[in-house]
N, C-alpha and C positions, 0 to 999 in steps of 0.2 A: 206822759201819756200821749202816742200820736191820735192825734183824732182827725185832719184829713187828708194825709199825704204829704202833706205843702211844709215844708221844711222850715220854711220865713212864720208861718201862720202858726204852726205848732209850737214852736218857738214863743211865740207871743203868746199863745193859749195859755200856756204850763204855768203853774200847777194846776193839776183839776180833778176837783171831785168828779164821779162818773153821774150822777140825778141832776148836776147841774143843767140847767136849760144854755144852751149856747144860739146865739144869733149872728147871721150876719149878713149888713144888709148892703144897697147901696147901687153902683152900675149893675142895669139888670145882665150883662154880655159875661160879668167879672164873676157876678157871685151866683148865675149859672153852671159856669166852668170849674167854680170850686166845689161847687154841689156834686160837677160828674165824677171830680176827683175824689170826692170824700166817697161817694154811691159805691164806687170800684174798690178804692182802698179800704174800705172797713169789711167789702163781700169777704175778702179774702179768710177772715174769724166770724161774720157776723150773720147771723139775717138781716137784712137792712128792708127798709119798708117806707118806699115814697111815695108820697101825695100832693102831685102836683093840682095845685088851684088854677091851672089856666082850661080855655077853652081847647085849646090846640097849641101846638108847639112846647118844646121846654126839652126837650130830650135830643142832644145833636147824637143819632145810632152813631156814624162814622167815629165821632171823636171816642166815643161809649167803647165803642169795641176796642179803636188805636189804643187807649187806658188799657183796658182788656189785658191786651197783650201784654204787654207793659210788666205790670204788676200782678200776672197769672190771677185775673180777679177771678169768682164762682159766681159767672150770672145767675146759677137755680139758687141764688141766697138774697138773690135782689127780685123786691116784689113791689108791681109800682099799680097804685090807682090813678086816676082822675074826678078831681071831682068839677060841677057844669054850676052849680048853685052854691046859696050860701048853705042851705039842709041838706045836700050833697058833702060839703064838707065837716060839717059839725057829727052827721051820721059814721063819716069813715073813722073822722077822730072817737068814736065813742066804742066803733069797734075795734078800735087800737088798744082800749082803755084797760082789757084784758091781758096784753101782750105782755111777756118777761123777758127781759134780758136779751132785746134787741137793740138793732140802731136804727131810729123815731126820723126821716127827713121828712120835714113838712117845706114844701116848696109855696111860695108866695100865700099864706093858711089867711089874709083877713084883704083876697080879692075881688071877692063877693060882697063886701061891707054896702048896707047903703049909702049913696052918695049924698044923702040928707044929713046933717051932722046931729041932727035931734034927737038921729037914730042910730046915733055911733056906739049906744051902747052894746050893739048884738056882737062887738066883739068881745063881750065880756063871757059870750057861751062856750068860744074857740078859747080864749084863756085858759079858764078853767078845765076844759076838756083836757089842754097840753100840760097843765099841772099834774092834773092825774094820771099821766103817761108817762111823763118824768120820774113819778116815785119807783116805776119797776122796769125803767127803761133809761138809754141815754139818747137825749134829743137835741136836735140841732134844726133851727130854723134858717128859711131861705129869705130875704124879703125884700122889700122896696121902702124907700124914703115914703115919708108919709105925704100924703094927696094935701095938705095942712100945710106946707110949706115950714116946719119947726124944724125940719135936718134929721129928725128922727126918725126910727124905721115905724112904718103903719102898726096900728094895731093899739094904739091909746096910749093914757096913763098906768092903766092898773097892769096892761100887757111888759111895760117897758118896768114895772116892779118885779114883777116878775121871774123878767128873763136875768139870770145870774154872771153871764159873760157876754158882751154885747161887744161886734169887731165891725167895723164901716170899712167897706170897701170902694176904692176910687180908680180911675184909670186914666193915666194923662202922658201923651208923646211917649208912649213904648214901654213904662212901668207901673207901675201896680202900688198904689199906697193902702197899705192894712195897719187902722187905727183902733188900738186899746179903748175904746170908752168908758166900759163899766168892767170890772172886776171884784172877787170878793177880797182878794187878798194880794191884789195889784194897784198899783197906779199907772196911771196913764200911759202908754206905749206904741211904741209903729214900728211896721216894718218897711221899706221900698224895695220892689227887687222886679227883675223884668219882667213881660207880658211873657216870654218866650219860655218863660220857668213853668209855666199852664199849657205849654205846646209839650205835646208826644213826641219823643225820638222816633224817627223812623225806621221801622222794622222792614226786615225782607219776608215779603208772603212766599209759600209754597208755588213752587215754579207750574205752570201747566202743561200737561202732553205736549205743547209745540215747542215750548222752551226747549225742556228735557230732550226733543229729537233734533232740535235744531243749534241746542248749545247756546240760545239768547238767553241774557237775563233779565227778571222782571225788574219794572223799574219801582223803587223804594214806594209805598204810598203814605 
């Protein structure tokens, strides 16, 4: 089953049930970049439907489009929210909870959490929510190490039960380490392969009126 483009990662993935919950968390720059890559590569069969949890930022267009090209994505198949709060997110996920036979990205879903840890349970409402998304959807989470300092991605105990494929991503001098943690029917595994395997080949854009009379060509972007 390809699930985000990434040849190393899919690799590592396989085999997989489609209701599994997939994770992956780790460098926020890495596991941004594999979000764009999976966002584009599953348009192409899917609706895909993303919900970024930040205030601002998380979306690089330029890279978005160079993918685009790339991989002839159907951005009218890509639908993205934002949510600003934590009942901002729990609300989007509840209107997901109806959805069939999509592709589920939840982009950083427990960054709203309170910062009181007494109060850490209110990620058990976005859990649960993503449970129920998963039974008629395939979802895949975006996340961050936890604020905890344990190595594990945010979002608790009952969250890390949960999720049924869990992959840590790292980035160190120009490659890319993608670690197996949790599987159901795997042990342990990695991948390393370069930063450069996440860059777009560069395409030639349509030349403009001055090229075209003048015989220049554009330069790659």
């Amino acid at each position: 089953m390809k699930v985000t483009g990434v040849k190393q990662i899919d690799e590592l993935l396989n085999p997989l049930e489609k209701h599994w919950i997939i994770e992956f968390y780790g460098d926020f720059d890495i596991v941004t970049k594999v979000m764009h890559y999976t966002m584009v590569y599953r348009s192409s069969e899917n609706t895909v439907y993303v919900v970024f949890n930040l205030e601002f930022g998380g979306i690089d267009t330029p890279y978005l489009i160079k993918l685009c090209r790339i991989f002839n994505c159907k951005l009218d198949n890509i639908l993205v929210s934002r949510a600003f709060r934590l009942n901002d997110t729990v609300k989007t996920l509840e209107d997901l909870a109806s959805t069939r036979n999509a592709v589920i990205l939840l982009a950083f879903p427990y960054n709203y959490l309170p910062r009181d840890p007494a109060k850490y349970t209110e990620a058990t409402k976005i859990t649960g929510i993503i449970m129920k998304i998963a039974t008629l959807n395939h979802v895949m989470l975006f996340n961050t190490v936890s604020k905890y300092g344990n190595y594990m991605p945010e979002g608790g105990s009952f969250h890390h039960h949960v999720v049924k494929v869990m992959v840590k991503l790292k980035q160190k001098k120009g490659v890319i380490l993608a670690e197996l943690l949790k599987h159901p029917v795997k042990q342990y595994g990695r991948r390393v392969f370069s930063e450069k395997t996440l860059q777009p080949l560069y395409f030639s854009p349509q030349k403009t009126i001055l090229n075209w009379a003048t015989g220049i060509s554009s330069t790659p972007g």
